[in-house]
C-alpha positions in Angstrom: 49.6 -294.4 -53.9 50.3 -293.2 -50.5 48.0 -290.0 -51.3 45.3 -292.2 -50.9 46.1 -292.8 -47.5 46.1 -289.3 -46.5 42.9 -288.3 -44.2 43.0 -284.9 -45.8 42.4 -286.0 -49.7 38.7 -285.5 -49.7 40.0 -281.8 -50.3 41.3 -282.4 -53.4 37.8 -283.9 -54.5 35.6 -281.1 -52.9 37.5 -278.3 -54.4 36.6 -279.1 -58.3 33.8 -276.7 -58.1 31.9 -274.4 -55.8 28.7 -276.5 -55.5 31.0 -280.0 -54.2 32.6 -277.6 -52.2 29.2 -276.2 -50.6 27.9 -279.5 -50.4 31.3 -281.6 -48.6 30.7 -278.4 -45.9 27.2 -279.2 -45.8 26.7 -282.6 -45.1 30.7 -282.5 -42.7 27.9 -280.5 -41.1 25.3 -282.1 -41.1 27.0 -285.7 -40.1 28.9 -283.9 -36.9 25.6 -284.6 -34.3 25.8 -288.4 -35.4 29.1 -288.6 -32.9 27.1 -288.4 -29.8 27.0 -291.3 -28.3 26.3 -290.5 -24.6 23.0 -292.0 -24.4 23.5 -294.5 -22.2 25.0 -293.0 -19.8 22.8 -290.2 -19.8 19.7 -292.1 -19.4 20.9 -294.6 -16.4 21.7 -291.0 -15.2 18.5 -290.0 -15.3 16.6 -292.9 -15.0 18.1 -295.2 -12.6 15.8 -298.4 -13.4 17.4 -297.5 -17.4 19.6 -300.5 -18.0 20.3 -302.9 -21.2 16.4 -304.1 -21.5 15.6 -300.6 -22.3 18.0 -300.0 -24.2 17.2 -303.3 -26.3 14.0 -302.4 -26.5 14.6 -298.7 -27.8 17.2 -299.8 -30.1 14.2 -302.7 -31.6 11.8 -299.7 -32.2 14.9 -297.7 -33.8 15.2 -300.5 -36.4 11.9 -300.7 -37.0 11.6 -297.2 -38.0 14.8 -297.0 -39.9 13.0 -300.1 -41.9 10.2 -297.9 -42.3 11.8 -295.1 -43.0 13.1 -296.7 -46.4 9.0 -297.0 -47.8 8.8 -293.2 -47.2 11.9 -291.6 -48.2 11.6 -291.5 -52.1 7.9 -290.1 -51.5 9.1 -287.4 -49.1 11.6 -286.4 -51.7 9.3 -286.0 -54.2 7.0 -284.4 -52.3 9.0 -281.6 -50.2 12.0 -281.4 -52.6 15.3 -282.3 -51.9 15.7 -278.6 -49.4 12.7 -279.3 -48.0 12.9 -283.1 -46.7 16.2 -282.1 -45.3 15.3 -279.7 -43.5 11.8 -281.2 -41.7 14.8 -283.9 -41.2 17.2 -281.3 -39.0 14.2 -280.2 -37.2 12.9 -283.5 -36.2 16.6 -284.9 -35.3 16.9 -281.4 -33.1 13.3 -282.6 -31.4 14.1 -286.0 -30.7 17.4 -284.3 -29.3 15.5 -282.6 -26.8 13.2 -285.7 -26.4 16.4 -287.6 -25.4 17.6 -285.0 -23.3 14.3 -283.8 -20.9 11.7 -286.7 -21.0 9.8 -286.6 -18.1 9.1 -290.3 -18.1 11.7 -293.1 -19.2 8.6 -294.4 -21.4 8.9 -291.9 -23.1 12.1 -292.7 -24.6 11.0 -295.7 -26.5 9.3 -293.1 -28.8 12.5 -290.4 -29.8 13.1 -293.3 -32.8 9.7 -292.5 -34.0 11.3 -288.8 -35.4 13.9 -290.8 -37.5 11.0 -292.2 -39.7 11.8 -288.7 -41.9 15.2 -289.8 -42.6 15.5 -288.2 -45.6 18.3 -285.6 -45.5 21.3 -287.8 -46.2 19.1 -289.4 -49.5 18.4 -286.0 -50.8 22.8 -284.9 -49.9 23.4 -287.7 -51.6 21.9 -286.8 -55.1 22.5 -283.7 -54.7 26.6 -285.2 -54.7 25.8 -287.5 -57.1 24.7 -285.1 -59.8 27.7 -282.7 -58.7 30.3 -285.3 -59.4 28.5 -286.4 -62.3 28.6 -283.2 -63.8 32.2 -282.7 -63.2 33.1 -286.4 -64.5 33.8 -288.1 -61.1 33.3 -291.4 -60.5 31.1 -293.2 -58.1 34.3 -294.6 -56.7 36.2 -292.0 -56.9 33.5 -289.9 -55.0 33.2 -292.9 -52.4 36.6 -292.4 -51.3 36.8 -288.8 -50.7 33.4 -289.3 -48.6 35.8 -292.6 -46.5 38.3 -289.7 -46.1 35.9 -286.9 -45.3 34.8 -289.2 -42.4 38.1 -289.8 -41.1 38.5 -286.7 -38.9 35.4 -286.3 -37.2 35.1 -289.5 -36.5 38.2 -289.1 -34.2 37.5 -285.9 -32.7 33.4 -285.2 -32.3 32.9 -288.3 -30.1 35.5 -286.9 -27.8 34.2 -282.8 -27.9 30.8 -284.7 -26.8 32.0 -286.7 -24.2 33.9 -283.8 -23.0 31.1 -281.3 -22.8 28.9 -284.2 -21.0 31.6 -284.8 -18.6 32.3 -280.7 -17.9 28.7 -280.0 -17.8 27.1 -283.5 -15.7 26.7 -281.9 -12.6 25.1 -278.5 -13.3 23.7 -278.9 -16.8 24.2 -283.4 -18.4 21.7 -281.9 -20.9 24.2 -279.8 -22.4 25.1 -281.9 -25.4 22.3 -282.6 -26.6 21.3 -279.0 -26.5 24.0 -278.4 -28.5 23.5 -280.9 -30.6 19.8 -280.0 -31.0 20.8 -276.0 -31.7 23.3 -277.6 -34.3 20.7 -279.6 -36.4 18.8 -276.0 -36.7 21.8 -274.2 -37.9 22.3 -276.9 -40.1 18.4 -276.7 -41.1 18.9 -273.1 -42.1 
């Protein structure tokens, strides 16, 4: 049906109860910072030597740790709790942030990937959905849509609000998003 279609549908999914309602706010929160996508020109900003062998080279080591990041995700889990593991998560996605945004030395660069090796938060989300719609009697496909839909919007919108802000603020503050972005993942955090 055509209601399928219709970027706002996701609602009708969250609303079945008060905890898929908490969490579809949660993690639209929590997925909002994943829109910037100013690094590149940030960096050849800041670093004029910065050019596609760096970014190769950063984006090898990001790989590698999302790789890595899959042996240590079910142990951080169980070991911090589902709260817990997303939450070290924010904060080390707001430090790499500020990594990104005020290294001193374009070396130091090639080491903001190393803060993603704690990518738990969207693992623990997930279950934390998962047993929600389970509960209710959704299905996994069923709950795979509304998250397609759920997407839809910010998708659109945040990368624009970030190049925006980058492009207002590049001659006094070209920090300012990821500042923002940083202050976000705390709020989030909390």
């Amino acid at each position: 049906s055509l209601e399928l279609l219709n970027p706002l549908s996701f609602l009708r999914v969250y609303r079945r109860s008060r905890g898929l309602t908490a969490l579809g706010i949660l993690v639209t929160l929590w997925e909002l910072p994943m829109y910037l996508g100013i690094d590149a020109v940030y960096q050849r900003q800041r670093f004029p030597s910065w050019g596609a062998a760096q970014e190769a080279r950063q984006m090898v080591v990001a790989q590698v740790c999302g790789f890595l990041s899959t042996f240590f995700t079910q142990r951080i889990l169980r070991r911090l709790g589902e709260q817990s593991a997303a939450t070290t998560q924010a904060r080390c996605d707001a430090t790499a942030q500020l990594a990104s945004a005020f290294a001193p030395r374009m070396e130091l660069l090639y080491l903001t990937p190393l803060f993603y090796l704690m990518q738990c938060g969207p693992a623990a989300i997930g279950q934390c959905l998962q047993r929600e719609a389970l509960a209710l009697g959704l299905g996994q496909g069923e709950l795979a849509a509304a998250e397609a839909n759920r997407h839809f919007l910010p998708s659109l919108m945040m990368p624009y609000v970030f190049t925006g802000l980058y492009v207002r603020c590049s001659e006094r503050f070209p920090a300012a998003p990821y500042v923002l972005v940083a202050a976000w993942h705390l709020f989030v955090a909390e």
